[in-house]
C-alpha positions as CSV (number, residue, x, y, z in Angstrom):
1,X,87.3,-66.5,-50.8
2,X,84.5,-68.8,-49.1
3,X,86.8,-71.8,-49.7
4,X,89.5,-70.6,-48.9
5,X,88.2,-69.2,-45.2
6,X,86.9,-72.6,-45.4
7,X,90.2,-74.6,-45.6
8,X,92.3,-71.7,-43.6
9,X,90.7,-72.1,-40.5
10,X,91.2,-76.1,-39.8
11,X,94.5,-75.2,-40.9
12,X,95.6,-72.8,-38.2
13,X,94.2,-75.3,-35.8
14,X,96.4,-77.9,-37.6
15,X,99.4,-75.7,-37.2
16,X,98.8,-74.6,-33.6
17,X,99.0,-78.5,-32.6
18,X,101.9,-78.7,-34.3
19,X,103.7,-75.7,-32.8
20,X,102.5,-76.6,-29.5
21,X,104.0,-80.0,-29.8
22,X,107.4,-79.0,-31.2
23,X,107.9,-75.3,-29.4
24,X,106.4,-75.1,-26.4
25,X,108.7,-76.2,-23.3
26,X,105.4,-77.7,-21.4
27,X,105.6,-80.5,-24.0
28,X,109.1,-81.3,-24.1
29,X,108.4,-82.8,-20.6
30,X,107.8,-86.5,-20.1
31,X,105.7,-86.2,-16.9
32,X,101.9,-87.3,-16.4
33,X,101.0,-83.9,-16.0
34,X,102.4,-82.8,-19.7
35,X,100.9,-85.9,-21.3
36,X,97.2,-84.8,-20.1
37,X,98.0,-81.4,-21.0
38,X,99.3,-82.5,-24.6
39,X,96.0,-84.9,-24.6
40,X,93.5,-82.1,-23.8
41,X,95.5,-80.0,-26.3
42,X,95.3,-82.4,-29.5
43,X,91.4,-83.3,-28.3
44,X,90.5,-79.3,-28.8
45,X,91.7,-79.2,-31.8
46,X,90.2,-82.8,-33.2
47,X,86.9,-81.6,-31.7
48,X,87.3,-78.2,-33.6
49,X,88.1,-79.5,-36.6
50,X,85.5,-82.2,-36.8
51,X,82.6,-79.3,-35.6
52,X,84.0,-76.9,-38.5
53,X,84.5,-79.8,-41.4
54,X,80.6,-80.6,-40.1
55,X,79.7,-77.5,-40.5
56,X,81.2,-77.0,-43.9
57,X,79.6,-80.1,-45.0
58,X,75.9,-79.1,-43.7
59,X,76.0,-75.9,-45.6
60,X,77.4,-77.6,-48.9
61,X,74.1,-80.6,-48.3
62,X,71.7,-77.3,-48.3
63,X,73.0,-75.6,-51.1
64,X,73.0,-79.0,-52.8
65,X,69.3,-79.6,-51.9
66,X,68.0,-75.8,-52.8
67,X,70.0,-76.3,-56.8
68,X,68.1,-79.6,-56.7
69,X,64.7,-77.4,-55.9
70,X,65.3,-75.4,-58.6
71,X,66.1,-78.2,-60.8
72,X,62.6,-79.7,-59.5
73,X,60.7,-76.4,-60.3
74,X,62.0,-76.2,-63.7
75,X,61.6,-80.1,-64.8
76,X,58.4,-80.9,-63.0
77,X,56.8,-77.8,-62.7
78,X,53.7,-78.2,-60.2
79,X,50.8,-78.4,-62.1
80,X,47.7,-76.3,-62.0
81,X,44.7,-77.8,-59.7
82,X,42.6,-77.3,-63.0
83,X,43.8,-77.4,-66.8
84,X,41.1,-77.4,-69.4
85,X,38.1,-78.7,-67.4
86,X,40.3,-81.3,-65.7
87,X,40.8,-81.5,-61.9
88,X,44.6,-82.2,-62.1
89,X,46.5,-83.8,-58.9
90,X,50.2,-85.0,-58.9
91,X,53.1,-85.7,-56.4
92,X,56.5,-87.0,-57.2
93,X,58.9,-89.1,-54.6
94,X,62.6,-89.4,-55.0
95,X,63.9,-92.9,-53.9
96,X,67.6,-90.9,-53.3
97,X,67.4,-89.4,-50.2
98,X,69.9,-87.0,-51.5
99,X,67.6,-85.8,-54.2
100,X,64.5,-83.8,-54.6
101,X,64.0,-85.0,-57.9
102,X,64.1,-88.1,-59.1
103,X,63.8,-90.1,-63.2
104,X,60.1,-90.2,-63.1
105,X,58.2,-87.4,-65.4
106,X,54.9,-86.2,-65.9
107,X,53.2,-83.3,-67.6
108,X,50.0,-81.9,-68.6
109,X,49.3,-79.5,-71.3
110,X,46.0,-77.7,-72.7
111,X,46.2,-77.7,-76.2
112,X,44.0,-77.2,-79.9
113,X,44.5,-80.8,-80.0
114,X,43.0,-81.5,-76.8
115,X,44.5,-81.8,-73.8
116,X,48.0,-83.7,-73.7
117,X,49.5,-85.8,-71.2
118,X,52.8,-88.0,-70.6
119,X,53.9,-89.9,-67.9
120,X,57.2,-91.3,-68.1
121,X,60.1,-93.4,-66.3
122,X,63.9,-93.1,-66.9
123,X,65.7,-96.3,-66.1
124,X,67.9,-95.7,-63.3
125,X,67.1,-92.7,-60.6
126,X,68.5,-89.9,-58.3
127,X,70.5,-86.9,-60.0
128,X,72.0,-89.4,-62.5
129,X,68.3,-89.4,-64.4
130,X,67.9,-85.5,-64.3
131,X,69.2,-85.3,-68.1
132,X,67.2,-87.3,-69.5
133,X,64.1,-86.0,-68.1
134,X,65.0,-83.0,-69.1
135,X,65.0,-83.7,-72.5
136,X,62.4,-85.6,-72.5
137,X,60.1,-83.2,-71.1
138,X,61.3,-80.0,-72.9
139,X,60.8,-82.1,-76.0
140,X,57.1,-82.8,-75.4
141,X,56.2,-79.3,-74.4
142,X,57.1,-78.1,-78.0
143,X,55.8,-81.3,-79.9
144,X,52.2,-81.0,-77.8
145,X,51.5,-77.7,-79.9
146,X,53.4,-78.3,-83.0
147,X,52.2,-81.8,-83.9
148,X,48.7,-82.2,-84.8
149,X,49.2,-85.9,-84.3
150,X,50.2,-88.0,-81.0
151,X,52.2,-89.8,-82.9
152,X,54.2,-87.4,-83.8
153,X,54.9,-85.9,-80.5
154,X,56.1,-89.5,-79.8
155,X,58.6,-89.5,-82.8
156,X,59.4,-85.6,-81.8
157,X,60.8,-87.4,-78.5
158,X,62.5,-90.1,-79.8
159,X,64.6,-88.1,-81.7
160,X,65.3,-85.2,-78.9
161,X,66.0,-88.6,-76.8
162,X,68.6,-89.8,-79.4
163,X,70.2,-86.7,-79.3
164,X,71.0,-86.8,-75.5
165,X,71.8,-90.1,-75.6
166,X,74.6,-89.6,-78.4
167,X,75.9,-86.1,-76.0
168,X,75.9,-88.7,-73.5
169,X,77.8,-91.8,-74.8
170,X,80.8,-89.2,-75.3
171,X,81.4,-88.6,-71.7
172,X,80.2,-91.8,-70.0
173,X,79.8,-95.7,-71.3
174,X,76.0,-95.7,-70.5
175,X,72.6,-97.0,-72.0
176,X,69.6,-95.4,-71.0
177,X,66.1,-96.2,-71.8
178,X,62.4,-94.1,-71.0
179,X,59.1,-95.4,-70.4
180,X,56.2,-93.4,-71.8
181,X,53.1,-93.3,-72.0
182,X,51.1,-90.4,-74.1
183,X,47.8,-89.5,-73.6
184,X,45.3,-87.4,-75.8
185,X,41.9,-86.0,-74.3
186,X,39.8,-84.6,-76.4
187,X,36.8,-81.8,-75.3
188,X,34.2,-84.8,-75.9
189,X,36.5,-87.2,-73.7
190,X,38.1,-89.3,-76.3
191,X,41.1,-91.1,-75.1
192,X,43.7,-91.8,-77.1
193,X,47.0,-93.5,-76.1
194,X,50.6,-94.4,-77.2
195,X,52.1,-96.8,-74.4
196,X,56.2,-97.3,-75.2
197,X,57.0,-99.9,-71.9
198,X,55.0,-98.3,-69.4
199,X,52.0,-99.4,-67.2
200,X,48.3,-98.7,-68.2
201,X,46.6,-96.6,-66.3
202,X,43.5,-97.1,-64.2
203,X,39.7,-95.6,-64.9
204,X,38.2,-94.4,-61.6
205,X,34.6,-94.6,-62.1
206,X,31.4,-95.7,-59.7
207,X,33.4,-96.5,-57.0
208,X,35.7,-99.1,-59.0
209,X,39.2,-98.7,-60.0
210,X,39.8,-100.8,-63.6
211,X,42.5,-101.1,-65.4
212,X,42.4,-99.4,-68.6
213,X,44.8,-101.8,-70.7
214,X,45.1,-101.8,-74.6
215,X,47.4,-103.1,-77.0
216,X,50.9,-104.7,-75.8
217,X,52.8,-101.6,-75.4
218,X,55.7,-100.8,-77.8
219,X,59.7,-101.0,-76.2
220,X,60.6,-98.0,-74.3
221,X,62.0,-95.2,-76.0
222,X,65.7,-95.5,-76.8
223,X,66.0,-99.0,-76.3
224,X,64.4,-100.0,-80.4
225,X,63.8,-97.8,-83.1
226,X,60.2,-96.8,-83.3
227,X,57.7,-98.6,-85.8
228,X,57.1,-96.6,-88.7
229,X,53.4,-96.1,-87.9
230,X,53.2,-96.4,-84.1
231,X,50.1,-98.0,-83.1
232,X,47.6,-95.4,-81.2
233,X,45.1,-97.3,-79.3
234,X,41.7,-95.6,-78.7
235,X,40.9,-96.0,-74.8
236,X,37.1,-95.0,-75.3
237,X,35.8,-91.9,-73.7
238,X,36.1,-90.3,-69.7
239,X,33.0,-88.8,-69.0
240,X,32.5,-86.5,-66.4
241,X,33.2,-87.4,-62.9
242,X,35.3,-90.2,-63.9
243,X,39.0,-90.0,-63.5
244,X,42.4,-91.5,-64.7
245,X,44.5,-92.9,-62.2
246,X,48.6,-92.6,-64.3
247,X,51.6,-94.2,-62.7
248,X,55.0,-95.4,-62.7
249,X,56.5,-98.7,-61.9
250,X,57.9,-97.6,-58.7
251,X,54.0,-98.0,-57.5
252,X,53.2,-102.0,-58.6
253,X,56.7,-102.6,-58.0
254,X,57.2,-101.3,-54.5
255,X,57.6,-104.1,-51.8
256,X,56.8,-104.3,-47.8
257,X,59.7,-105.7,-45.4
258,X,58.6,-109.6,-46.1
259,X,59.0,-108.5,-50.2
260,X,55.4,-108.7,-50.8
261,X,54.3,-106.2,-54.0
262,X,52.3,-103.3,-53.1
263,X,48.4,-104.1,-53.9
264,X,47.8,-101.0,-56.0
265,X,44.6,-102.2,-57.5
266,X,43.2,-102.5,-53.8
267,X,44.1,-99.6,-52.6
268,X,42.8,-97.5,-55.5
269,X,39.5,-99.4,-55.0
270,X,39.4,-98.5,-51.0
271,X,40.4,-94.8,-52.2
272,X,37.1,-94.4,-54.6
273,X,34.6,-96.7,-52.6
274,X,31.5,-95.1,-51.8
275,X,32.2,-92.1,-52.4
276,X,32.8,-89.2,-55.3
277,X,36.2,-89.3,-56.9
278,X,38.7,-86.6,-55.6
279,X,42.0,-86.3,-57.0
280,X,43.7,-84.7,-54.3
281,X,41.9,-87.3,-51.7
282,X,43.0,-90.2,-54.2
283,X,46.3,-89.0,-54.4
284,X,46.6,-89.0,-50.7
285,X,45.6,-91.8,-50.1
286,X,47.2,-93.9,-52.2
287,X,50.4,-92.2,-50.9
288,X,50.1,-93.2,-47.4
289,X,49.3,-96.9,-47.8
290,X,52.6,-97.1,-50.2
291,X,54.8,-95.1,-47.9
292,X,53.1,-97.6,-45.0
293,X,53.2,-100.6,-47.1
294,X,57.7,-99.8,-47.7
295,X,57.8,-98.8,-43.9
296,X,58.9,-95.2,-46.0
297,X,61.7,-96.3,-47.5
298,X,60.7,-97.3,-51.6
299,X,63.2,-98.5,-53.7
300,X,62.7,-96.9,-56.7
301,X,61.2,-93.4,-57.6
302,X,57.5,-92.8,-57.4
303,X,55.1,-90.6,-59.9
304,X,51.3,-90.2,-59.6
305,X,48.9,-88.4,-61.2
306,X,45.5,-88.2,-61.4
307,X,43.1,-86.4,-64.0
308,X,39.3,-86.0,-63.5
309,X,36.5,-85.1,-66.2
310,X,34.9,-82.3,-64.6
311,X,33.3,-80.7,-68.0
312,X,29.7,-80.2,-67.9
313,X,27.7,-82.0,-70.6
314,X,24.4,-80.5,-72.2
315,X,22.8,-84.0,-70.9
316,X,22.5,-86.8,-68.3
317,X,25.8,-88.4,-68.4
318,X,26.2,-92.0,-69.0
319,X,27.2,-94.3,-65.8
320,X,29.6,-97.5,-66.8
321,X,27.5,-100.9,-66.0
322,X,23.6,-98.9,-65.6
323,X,22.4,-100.6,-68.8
324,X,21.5,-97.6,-70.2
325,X,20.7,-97.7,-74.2
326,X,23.2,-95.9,-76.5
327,X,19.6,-93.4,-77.1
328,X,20.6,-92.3,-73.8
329,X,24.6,-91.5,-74.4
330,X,25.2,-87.7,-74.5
331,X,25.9,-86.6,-77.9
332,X,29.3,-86.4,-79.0
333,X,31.1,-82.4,-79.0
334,X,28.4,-81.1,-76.4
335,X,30.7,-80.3,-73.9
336,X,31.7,-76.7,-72.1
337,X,34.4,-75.7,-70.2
338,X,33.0,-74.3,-67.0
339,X,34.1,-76.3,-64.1
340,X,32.9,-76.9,-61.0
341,X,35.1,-76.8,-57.8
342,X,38.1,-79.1,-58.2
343,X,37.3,-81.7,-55.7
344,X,33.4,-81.7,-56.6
345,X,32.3,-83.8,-59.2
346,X,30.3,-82.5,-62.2
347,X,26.9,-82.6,-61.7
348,X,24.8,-82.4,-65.1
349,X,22.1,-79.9,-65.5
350,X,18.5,-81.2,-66.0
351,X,17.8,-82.1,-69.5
């Protein structure tokens, strides 16, 4: 009935320029008079139909934008500001200005495996990608509890990846390909990683931002079949008030006007210098020198997230670079849960 209102109205007009041209004696007359009146006649109409077509269209963009909301909600759903002793801040940009949601992915789950992260890229971006982040994603939120190892939440989404790619290839001549990079964190800090494509991420500790890189990563999921054993690579331990800085490409790749790459080391370093590591202020930060460095206008879809230690340990914790002797290393499993306030950094209590 809406569409039809919709198309009926533009067509009356239609038809009442028509009539008007064809029945009414005023425009039978070839006088300058009757030509203005025919003019002013046919311009109404064009001016009413253009203002309603408008208005159709706006109200078809706003639905279109609150279904991609939804869509947003479900696939990306905003995290918690604290999961399992970790401060937890993320953000997600869109390069399609027609789209909410974009083909990065991200997701972080508490588990009795430790807490479980992925971070993920879907080549292309816009609606086109929503698919395939959704099955990546709905994939890893089963595997996280079911698999006791992370590298069997990998093959778990390798195969629900297959599967969509297959249901794909039926309806469209595509290839498609995911980045991902899984992360384990276990109560005593323990990293643990398995990197298919995508970049490293960054260790925010003592006012430095370094690169946490491992082995060569694997290809990206869907492009090779997966090793038999996938390599996981042990990324040493996040103590407390230290932080992981996760990313996509859209980040290292984004370029200003003159096509200069966006310094994302530097800017991580200006975030953290001299002061305690926030997520949320990291976040922000890092946010507003990319959107300045593109003149807001990236290329490609943008994901951040950002993960700090904030469980208390039953001793002084170690500081990267203070030379301290391994004597002086907290013991391994003496952790608790109780946090402090999500942008305040653990503070240990006195031995």
């Amino acid at each position: 009935m809406r569409r039809a209102l919709a198309l009926g109205l533009p067509a009356v007009w239609g038809a009442t320029a028509i009539t008007y041209k064809w029945v009414c004696p005023l425009a039978q007359r070839d006088g300058l008079g009757t030509r203005i009146a025919g003019s002013a006649v046919f311009f109404a109409v064009g001016t009413g139909l253009m203002l309603r077509v408008r208005q159709v269209m706006l109200r078809e963009v706003r639905q279109a934008r609150e279904v991609a909301g939804a869509a947003q909600s479900v696939l990306l759903r905003p995290l918690p500001v604290r999961i399992d002793g970790l401060a937890v801040a993320a953000a997600q940009l869109s390069a399609d200005r027609g789209a909410s949601v974009g083909g990065d992915l991200y997701e972080v789950i508490a588990t009795e495996h430790g807490v479980r992260v992925v971070m993920g890229d879907v080549r292309g971006h816009g609606l086109a990608a929503i698919g395939t982040v959704a099955a990546v994603l709905g994939s890893f939120r089963e595997a996280v509890h079911d698999e006791a190892e992370l590298a069997g939440v990998l093959a778990r989404l390798d195969r629900a990846l297959a599967r969509h790619l297959r249901d794909r290839a039926r309806a469209e001549d595509t290839e498609d390909f995911v980045t991902v990079l899984l992360l384990e964190i276990a109560p005593d800090g323990e990293l643990h990683a398995l990197n298919c494509g995508h970049p490293w991420p960054y260790l925010l500790s003592g006012g430095r931002a370094e690169l946490l890189a491992g082995a060569d990563p694997m290809p990206p999921l869907g492009a090779f079949p997966l090793p038999v054993e996938p390599p996981v690579t042990p990324c040493g331990q996040l103590l407390p008030g230290e932080a992981l800085f996760l990313h996509t490409d859209g980040v290292e790749d984004a370029r200003d006007p003159q096509g200069r790459f966006f310094p994302l080391a530097g800017a991580l370093a200006e975030a953290v210098r001299g002061r305690p590591v926030s997520p949320q202020s990291v976040l922000r930060a890092v946010f507003t020198q990319l959107l300045r460095h593109t003149a807001g206008r990236p290329k490609d879809d943008i994901a951040i997230l950002v993960l700090r230690n904030d469980r208390f340990i039953s001793r002084a914790p170690v500081f990267r670079g203070a030379g301290l002797p391994e004597s002086a290393a907290p013991p391994r499993g003496a952790t608790s849960h109780d946090a402090p306030a999500a942008d305040t950094p653990p503070v240990a209590p006195a031995p």
